[in-house]
C-alpha positions in Angstrom: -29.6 -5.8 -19.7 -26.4 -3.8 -19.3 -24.7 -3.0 -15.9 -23.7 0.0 -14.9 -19.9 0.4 -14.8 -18.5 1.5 -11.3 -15.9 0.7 -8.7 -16.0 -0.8 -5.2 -15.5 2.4 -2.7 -12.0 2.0 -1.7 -10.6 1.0 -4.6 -8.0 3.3 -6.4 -8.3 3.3 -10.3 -6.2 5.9 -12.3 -6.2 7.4 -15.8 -3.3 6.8 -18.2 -1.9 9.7 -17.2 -2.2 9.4 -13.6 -0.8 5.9 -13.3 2.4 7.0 -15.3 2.9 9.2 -12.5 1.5 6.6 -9.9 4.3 4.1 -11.5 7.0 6.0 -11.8 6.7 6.9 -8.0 6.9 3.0 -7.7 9.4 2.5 -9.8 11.5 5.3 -8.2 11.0 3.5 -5.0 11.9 -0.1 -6.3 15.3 1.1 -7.5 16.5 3.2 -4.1 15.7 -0.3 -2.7 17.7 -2.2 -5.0 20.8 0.1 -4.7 20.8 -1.0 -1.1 21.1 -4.4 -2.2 17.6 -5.6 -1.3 16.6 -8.8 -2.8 13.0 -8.6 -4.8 10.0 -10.8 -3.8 6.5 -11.4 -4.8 4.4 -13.8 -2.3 0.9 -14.7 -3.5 -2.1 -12.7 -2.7 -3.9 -15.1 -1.8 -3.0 -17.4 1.2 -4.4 -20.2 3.4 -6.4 -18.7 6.2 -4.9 -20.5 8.9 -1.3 -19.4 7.8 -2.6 -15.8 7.1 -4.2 -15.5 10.1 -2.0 -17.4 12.6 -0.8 -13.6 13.6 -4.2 -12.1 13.5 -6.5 -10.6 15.9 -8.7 -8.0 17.1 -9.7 -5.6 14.6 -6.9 -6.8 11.8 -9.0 -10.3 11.5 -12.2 -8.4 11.1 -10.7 -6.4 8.8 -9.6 -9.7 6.8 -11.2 -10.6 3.1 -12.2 -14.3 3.6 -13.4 -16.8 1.5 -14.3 -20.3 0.2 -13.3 -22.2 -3.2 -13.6 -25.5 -3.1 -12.3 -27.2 0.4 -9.9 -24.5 0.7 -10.4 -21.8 3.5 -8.9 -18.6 2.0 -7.8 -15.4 2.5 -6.5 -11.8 0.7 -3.2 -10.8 1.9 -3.2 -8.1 4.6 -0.2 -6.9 5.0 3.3 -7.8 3.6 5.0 -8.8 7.0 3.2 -11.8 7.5 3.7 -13.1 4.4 7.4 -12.2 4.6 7.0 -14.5 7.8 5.6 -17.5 6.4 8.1 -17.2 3.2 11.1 -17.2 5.1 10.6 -20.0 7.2 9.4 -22.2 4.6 12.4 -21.7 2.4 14.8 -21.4 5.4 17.2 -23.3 4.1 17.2 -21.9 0.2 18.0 -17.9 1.7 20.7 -16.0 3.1 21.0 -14.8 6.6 20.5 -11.7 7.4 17.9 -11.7 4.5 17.6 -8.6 2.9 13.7 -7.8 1.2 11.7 -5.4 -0.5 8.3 -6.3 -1.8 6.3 -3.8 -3.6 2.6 -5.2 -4.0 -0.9 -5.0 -3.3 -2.8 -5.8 -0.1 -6.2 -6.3 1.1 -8.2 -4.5 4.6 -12.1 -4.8 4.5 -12.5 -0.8 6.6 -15.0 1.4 6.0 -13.3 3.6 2.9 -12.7 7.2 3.5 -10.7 10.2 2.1 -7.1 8.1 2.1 -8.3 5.0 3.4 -8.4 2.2 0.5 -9.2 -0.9 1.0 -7.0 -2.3 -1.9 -3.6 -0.3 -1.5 0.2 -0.4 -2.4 2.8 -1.2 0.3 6.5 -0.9 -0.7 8.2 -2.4 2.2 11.8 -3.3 3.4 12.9 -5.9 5.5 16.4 -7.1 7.2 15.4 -10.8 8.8 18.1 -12.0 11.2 18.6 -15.9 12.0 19.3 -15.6 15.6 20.2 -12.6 16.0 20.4 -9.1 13.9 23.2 -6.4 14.6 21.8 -3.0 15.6 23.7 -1.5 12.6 20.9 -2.5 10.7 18.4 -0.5 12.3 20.8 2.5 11.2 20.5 1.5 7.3 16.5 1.9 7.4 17.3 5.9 8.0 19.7 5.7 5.4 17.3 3.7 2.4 14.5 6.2 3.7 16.6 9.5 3.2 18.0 8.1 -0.2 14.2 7.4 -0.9 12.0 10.2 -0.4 14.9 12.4 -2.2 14.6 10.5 -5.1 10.6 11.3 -4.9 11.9 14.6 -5.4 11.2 15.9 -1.2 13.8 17.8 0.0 12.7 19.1 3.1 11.8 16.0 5.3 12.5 15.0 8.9 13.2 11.2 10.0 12.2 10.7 13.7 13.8 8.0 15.6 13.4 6.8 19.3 13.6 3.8 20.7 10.6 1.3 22.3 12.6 0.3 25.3 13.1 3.2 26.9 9.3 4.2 26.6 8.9 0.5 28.2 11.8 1.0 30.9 9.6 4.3 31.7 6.5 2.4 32.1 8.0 -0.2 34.2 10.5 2.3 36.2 6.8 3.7 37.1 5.3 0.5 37.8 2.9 0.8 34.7 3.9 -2.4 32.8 0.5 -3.0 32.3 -1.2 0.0 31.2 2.3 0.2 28.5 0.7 -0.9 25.5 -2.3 1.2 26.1 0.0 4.2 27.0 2.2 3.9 23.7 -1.0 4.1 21.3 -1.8 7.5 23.3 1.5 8.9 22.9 1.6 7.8 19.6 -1.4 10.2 19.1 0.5 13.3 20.7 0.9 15.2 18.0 -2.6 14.1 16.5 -4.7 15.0 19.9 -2.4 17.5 21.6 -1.5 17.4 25.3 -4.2 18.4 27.2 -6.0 15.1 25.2 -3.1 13.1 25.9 -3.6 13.6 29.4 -7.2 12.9 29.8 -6.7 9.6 27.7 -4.2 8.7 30.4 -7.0 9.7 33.2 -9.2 7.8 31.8 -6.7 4.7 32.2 -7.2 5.6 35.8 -3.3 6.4 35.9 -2.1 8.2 39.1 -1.9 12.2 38.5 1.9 12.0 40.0 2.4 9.3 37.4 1.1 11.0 34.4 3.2 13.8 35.5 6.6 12.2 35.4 5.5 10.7 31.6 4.4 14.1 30.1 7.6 15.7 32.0 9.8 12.9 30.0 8.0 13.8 27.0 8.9 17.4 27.4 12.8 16.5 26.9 13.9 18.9 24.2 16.8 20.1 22.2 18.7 18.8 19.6 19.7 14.9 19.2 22.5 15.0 21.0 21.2 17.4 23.9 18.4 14.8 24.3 20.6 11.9 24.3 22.8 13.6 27.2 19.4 14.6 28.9 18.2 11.2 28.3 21.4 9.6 29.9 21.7 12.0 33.3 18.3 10.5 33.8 18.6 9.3 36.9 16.4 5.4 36.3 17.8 2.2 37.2 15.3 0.4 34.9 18.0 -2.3 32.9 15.4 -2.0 30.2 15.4 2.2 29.7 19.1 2.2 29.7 19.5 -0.2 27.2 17.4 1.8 25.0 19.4 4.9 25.3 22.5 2.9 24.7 21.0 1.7 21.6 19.3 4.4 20.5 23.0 6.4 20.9 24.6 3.5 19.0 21.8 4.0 16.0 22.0 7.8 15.7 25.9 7.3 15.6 26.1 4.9 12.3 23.0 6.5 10.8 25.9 9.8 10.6 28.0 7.3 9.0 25.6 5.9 6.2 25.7 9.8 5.1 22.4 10.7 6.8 22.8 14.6 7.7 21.5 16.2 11.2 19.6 18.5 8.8 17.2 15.1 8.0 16.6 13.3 11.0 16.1 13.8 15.2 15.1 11.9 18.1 11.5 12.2 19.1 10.1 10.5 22.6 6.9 11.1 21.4 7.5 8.2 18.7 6.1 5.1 19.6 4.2 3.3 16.6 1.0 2.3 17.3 1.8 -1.6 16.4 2.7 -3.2 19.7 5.1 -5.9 17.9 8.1 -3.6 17.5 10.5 -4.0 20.4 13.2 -1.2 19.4 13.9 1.1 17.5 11.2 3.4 15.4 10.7 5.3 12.8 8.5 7.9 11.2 9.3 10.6 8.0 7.2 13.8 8.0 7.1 15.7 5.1 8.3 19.1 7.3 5.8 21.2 4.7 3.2 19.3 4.7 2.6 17.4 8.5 -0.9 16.6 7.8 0.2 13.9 5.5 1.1 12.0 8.6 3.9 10.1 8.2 5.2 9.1 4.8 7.3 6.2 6.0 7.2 3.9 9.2 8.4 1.3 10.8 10.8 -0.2 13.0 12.7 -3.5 14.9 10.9 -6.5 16.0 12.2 -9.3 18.2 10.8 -12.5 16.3 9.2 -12.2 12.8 8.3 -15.8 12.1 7.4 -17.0 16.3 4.3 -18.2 14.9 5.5 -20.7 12.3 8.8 -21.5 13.9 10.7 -22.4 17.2 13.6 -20.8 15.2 14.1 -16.7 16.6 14.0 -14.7 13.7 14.4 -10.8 14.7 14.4 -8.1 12.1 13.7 -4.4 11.2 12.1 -3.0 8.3 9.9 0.2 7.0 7.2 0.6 4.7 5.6 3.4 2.7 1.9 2.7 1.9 2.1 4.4 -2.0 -1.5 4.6 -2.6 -2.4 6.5 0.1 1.0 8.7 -0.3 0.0 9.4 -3.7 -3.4 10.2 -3.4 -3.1 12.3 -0.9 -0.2 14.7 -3.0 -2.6 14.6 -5.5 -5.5 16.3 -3.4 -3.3 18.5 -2.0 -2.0 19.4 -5.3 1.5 18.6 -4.3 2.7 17.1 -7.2 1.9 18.7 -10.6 0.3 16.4 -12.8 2.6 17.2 -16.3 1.2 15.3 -19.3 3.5 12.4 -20.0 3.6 9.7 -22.4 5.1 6.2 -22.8 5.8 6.7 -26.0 8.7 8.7 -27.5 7.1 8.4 -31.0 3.9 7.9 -33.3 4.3 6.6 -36.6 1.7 7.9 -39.2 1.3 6.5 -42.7 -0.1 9.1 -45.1 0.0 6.3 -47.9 -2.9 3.2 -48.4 -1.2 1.2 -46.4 0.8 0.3 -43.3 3.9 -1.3 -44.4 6.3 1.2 -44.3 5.2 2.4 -40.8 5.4 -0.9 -39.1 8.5 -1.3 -40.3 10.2 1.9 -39.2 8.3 1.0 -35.8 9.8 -1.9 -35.6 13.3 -1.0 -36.6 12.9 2.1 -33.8 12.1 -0.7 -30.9 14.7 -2.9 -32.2 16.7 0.5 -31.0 15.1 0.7 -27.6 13.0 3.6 -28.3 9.6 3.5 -27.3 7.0 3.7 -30.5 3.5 3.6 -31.2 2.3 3.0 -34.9 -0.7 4.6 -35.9 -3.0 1.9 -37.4 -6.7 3.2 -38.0 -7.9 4.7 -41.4 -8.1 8.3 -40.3 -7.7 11.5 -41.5 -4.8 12.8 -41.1 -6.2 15.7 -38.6 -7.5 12.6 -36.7 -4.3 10.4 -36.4 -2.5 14.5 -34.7 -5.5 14.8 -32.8 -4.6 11.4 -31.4 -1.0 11.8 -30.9 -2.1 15.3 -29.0 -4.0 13.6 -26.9 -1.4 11.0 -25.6 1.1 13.6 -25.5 3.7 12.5 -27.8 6.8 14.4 -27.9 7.7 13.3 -31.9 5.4 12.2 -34.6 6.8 10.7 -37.5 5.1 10.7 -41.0 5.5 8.3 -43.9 4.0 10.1 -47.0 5.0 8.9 -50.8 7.8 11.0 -50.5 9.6 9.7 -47.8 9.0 6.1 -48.8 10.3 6.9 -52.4 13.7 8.4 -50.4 13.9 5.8 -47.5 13.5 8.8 -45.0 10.7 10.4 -42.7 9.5 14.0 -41.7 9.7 14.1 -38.1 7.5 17.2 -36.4 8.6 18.2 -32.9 5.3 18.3 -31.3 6.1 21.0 -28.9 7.7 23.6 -31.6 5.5 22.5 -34.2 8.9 22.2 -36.2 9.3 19.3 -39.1 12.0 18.0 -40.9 12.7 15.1 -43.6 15.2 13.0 -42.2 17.1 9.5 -42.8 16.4 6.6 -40.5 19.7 7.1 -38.8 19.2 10.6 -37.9 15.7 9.6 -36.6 17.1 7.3 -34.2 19.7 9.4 -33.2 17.3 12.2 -32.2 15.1 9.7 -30.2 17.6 8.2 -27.9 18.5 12.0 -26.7 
């Protein structure tokens, strides 16, 4: 009986095409992060349950693909953070302090799939890990990778918002509503999303005093440039120990992200910024596309007092940012944002016109011994068949091997675009493919 072929909902499969595009996003991304000097790693994606889930809860360990083999309790990989936690305390003493990551892999949610929801998706995160203690100065850097980033994606016109946790806290507790705070930040966080006049009934229905919800939407309103809201921010007239520690570091972070090269033009301070994850302590991020906001943000993340707290007594603070590619990409694709121009792997296809193949694998050979990218041609086709095949795949040269060109050690090579052809030596041939 056969079985109809199909894919799980919320799983992302591409054609050839599109997953040249899809990997050259990636590999775009892997090398910004490596000219920043962050360090490779690939953790399994499968994990013990109890050391997966040692940091779950709520509707993340619901969310969680679980299973049995053998004795073994098991688990997919959720996110990239935790296994970043696990990893570093286990080989502790094999890295270097402040450990510097990026991982680009897959991970696994069990949600209901929808329109840029996946349930198996790529996250391309980076990570500073302190042992101790982690200078601020590193919380600068993430603006700098980010910027450095999304230009090489080819995005000119984005904006990097950065605030700081602490002084939305030292709000909260300066208004004696410490313990509403986390429940407050994931409504803020929606601002944008929901509008004010939704904000404020989400804070009503937290049964929030109306003078109280006034003085938070009043803060909210602080406007201007970044350094007009970091002076409005500082004549702010709070003796919360907690607020003004924020603003100090939040001035101290805006200062060296100028000096990694970040321009005004690219990044601003935004109150409103609060990250709906109630692990970061510090500072925040999000990058918005300025042309196309309903992408949400492209890029998140922030600083987090103690990665590993649930594997170690050791305090292990750190800041990092992640872009989730799959849903990035698929939603430029929907919105036809990126233009989808016909590529190919290869920069050649070698076509025999003679009985056999010799000769072509050979020249193949020979080409890839020169770096150049080549696909032989290896079916008994016509020779309309073996074009209509390099059409297809959108190689730029063709090379043909008829009794000719074996008898003079040469090839015709046609320019697939022009339609122009040429009997050339070997030499020549590689010289034109490694332009």
């Amino acid at each position: 009986m056969r079985v109809e072929p199909r894919t799980l909902p919320g799983f992302m499969e591409l054609l050839p095409n599109d997953q040249i595009q899809f990997n050259s996003m990636m590999d775009k991304i892997r090398a910004s992060y490596e000219k920043f000097g962050f360090l490779p790693l690939d953790t399994p994606i499968v994990e013990m349950a109890d050391v997966l889930l040692a940091k779950a809860g709520g509707e993340t360990e619901k969310q969680i693909y679980r299973f049995n083999k053998g004795d073994n309790d098991l688990a997919l990989r959720f996110d990239l953070t935790v296994p970043l936690a696990k990893y570093v305390c286990q080989y502790y003493n094999d890295i270097s302090f402040p450990f510097k990551r990026y991982q680009i892999g897959k991970v696994y949610r069990g949600e209901r799939p929808q329109k840029g929801r996946y349930r198996e998706f790529y996250q391309c995160d980076i990570d500073i890990i302190g042992d101790g203690e982690l200078s601020l100065i590193n919380d600068a850097e993430m603006p700098s990778v980010i910027y450095t980033t999304i230009k090489e994606l080819g995005f000119d016109d984005f904006t990097i918002r950065i605030n700081n946790r602490k002084i939305l806290n030292g709000l909260f507790a300066e208004l004696d509503l410490e313990k509403e705070s986390v429940e407050i930040m994931r409504i803020i966080d929606k601002l944008e999303k929901i509008g004010k006049e939704n904000v404020v009934k989400c804070l009503e229905d937290l049964k929030i005093e109306t003078s109280k919800i006034e003085k938070v939407m009043e803060f909210l309103k602080i406007d201007g440039d970044t350094d007009t809201k970091l002076e409005k921010l500082s004549k702010l007239d709070f003796s919360n120990k907690l607020f003004n520690e924020g603003v100090t570091e939040l001035k101290e972070v805006i200062k060296n992200v100028r000096l990694f090269g970040v321009p005004d033009t690219h990044f601003n301070v935004d109150l409103t910024i609060a990250r709906g994850l109630d692990y970061y302590t510090g500072t925040v991020y999000e990058t918005f596309l300025n042309d196309y906001r309903e992408l949400g943000s492209v890029c998140s993340g922030g600083r987090y007092d103690n990665l590993a707290e649930y594997y170690t007594d050791k305090k292990m603070p750190g800041v990092g940012v992640s872009i989730g590619l799959t849903r990035f990409y698929s939603k430029l694709q929907e919105m036809d944002i990126i233009k989808n121009t016909p590529k190919s792997i290869s920069k050649v296809i070698v076509i025999s016109m003679l009985d056999n193949n010799d000769r072509a694998l050979e020249i193949g050979s020979i080409l890839r011994e020169n770096n150049i990218n080549t696909d032989v041609y290896l079916e008994d086709k016509k020779i309309k068949a073996k074009f209509k095949y390099a059409n297809r795949l959108n190689v730029p040269y063709v090379a043909i091997i008829g009794e000719e060109e074996e008898k003079n050690g040469t090839v015709s090579l046609k320019n697939m675009e022009t339609g122009e052809q040429n009997e050339i030596s070997i030499d020549e041939l590689i010289t034109i493919l490694k332009k």
